[in-house]
N, C-alpha and C positions, 0 to 999 in steps of 0.2 A: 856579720854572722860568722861563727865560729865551723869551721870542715874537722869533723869526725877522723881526718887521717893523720892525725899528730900518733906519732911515735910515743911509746912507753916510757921512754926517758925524759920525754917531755913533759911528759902528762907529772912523771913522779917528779921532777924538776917543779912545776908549778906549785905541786904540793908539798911541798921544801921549804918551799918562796912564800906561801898562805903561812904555815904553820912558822917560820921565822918572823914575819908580818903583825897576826895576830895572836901569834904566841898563846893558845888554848892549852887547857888543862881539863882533867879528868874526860868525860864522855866526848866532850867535843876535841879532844884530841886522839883519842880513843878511832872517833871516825877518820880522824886522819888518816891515820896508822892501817889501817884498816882496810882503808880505800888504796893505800900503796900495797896492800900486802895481795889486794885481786888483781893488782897489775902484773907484779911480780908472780902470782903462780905462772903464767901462762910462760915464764919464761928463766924463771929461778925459783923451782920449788922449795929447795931448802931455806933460802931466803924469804920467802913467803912465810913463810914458816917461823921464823924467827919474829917478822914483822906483828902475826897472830898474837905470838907469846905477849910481844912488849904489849899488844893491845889492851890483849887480857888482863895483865897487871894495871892498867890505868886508871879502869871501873870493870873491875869482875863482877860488878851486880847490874851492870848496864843490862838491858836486853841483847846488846851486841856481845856484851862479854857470857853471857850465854849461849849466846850463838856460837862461839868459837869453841865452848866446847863440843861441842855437834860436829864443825866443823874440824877439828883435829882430829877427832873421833873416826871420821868418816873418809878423809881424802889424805893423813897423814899416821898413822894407826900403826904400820909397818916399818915406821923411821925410827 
């Protein structure tokens, strides 16, 4: 069983290591990107931010790529 207290760097670390692995494109890589960039707000917003961007280019018509723009909208608006 896997303990919820791994480190951010780990966590993005693993998702490094998947997405080198199985080497995804468009929406499934999309949630890659994606899922690093919730890590990183907590801790590098700017970078969060950036990580949004690439996402959105990957599949802008994804529901997630919708999502993000909701999301920049709403918690990066002032950058």
């Amino acid at each position: 069983m896997r303990s919820n207290s791994s480190k951010p760097e780990d966590t993005l670390a693993a998702i490094d290591k998947l997405i080198e692995e199985k080497k995804p494109t468009g929406a499934a890589l999309q949630e890659a990107v994606f899922m690093k960039s919730s890590i990183l707000f907590q801790t590098d917003k700017a970078k969060a931010k950036e990580m949004l961007i690439e996402a959105q280019k990957l599949a802008p018509k994804s529901e997630t790529g919708k999502r993000i723009d909701d999301i920049l909208e709403r918690f990066f608006k002032d950058e």
